[in-house]
N, CA and C atoms as a LAMMPS dump frame, in Angstrom:
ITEM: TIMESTEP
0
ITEM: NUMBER OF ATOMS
165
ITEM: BOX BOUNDS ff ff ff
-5.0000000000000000e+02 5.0000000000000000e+02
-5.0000000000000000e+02 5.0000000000000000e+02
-5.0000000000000000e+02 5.0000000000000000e+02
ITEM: ATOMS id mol type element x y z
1 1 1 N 6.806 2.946 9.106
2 1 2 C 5.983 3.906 8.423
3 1 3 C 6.45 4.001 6.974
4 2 1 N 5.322 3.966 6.305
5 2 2 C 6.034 4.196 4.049
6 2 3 C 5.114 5.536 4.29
7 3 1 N 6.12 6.458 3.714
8 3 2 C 5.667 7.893 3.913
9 3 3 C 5.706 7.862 2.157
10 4 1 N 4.534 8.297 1.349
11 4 2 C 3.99 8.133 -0.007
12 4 3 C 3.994 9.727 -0.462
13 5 1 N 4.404 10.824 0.12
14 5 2 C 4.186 12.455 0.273
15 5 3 C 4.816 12.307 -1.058
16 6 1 N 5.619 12.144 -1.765
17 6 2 C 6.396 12.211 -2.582
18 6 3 C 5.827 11.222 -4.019
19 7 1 N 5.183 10.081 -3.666
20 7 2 C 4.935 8.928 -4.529
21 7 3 C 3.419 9.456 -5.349
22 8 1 N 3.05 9.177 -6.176
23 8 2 C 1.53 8.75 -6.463
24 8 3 C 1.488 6.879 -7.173
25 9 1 N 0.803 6.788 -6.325
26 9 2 C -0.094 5.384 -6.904
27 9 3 C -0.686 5.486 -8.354
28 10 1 N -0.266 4.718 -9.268
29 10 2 C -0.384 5.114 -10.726
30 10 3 C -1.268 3.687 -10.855
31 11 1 N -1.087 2.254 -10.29
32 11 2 C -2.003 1.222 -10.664
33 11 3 C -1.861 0.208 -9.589
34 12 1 N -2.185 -1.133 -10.281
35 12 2 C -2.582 -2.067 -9.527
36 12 3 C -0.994 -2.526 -8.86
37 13 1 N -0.016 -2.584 -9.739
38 13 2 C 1.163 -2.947 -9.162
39 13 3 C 1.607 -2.107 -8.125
40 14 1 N 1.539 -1.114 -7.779
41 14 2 C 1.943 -0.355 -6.909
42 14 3 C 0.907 -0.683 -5.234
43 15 1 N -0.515 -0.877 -5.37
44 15 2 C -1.022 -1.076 -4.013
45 15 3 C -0.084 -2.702 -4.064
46 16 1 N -0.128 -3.714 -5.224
47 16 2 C 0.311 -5.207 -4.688
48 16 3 C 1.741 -4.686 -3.642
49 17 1 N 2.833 -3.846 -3.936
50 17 2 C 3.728 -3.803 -3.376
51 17 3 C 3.785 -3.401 -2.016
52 18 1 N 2.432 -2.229 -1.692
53 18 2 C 2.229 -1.95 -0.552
54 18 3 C 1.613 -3.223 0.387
55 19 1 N 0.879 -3.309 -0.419
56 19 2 C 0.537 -4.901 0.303
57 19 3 C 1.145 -6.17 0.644
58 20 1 N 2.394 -6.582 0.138
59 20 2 C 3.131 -7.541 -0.045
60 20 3 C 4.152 -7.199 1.488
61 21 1 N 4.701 -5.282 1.238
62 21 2 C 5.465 -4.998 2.194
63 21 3 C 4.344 -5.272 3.867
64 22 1 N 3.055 -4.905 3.79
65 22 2 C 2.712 -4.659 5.277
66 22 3 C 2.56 -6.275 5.674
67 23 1 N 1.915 -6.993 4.853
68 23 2 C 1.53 -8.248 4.767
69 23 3 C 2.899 -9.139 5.753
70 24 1 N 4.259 -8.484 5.141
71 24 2 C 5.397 -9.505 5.492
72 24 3 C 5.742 -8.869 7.153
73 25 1 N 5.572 -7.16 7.173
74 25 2 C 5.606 -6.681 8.668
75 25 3 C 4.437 -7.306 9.457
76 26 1 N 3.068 -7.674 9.001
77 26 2 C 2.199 -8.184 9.522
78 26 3 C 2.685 -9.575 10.364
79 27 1 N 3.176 -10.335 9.532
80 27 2 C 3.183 -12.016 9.83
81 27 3 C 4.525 -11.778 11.012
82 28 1 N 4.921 -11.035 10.893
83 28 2 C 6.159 -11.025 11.97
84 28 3 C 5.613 -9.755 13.78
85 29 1 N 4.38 -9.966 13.111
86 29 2 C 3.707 -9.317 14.605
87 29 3 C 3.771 -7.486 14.547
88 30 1 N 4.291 -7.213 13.441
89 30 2 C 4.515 -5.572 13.345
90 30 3 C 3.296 -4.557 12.334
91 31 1 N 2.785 -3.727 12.677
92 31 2 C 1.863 -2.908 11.806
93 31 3 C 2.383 -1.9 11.239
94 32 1 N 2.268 -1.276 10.004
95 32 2 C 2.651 -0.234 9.113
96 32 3 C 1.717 0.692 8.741
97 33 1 N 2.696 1.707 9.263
98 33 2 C 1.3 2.988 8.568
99 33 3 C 1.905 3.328 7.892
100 34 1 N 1.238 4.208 6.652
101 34 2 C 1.298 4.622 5.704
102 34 3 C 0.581 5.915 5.705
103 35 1 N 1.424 6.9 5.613
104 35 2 C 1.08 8.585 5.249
105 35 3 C 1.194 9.161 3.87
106 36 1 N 0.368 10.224 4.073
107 36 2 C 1.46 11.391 3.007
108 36 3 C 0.233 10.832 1.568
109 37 1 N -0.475 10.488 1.479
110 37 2 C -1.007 9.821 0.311
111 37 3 C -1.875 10.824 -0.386
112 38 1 N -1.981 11.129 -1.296
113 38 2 C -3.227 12.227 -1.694
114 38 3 C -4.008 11.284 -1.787
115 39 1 N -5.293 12.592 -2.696
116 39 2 C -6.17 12.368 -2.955
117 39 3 C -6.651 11.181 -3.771
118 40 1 N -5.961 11.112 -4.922
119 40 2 C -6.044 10.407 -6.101
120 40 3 C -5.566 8.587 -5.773
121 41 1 N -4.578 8.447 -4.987
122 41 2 C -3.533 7.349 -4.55
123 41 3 C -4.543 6.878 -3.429
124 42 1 N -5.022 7.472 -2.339
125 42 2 C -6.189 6.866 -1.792
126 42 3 C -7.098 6.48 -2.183
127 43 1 N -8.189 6.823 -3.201
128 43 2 C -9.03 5.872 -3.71
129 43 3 C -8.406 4.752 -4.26
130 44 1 N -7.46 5.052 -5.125
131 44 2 C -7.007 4.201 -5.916
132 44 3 C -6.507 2.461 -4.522
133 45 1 N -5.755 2.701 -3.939
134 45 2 C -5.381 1.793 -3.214
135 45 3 C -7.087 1.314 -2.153
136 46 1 N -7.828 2.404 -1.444
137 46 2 C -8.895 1.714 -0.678
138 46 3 C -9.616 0.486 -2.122
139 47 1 N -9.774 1.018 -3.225
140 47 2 C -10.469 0.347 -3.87
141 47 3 C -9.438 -1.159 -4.604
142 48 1 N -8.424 -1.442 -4.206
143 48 2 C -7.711 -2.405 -4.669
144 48 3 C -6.821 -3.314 -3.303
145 49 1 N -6.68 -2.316 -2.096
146 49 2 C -6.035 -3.164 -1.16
147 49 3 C -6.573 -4.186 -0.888
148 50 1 N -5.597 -5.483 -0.842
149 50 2 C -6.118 -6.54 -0.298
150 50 3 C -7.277 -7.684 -1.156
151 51 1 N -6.824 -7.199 -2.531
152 51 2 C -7.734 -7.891 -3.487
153 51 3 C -6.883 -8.181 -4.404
154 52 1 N -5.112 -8.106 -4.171
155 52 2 C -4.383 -8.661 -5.523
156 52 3 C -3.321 -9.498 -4.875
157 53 1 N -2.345 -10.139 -5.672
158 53 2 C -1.847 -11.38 -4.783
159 53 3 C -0.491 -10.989 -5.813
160 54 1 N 0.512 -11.138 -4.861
161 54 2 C 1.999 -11.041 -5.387
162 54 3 C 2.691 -12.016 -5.978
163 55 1 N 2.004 -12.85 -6.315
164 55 2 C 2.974 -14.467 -6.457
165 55 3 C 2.576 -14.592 -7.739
């Protein structure tokens, strides 16, 4: 679990990192939730997850 209660999502680098972390729990058979997110940090990430690349 990445508990975000504390964090705000300010841009694009911040969903790549969330993404990079579930992506690597993904490939090893494990799922990640993610709480605690406001208002602002949820759009921001629905509208960017999974559309930026870490490399």
């Amino acid at each position: 679990m990445i508990d975000l209660s504390a964090a705000h999502i300010w841009d694009a680098s911040t969903v790549a990192v969330i993404d990079a972390i579930t992506a690597k729990y993904a490939a090893r058979g494990k799922s990640v939730t993610i709480t605690g997110m406001n208002e602002h940090s949820r759009i921001r990430h629905a509208a960017l997850v999974g559309r930026l690349s870490t490399h």
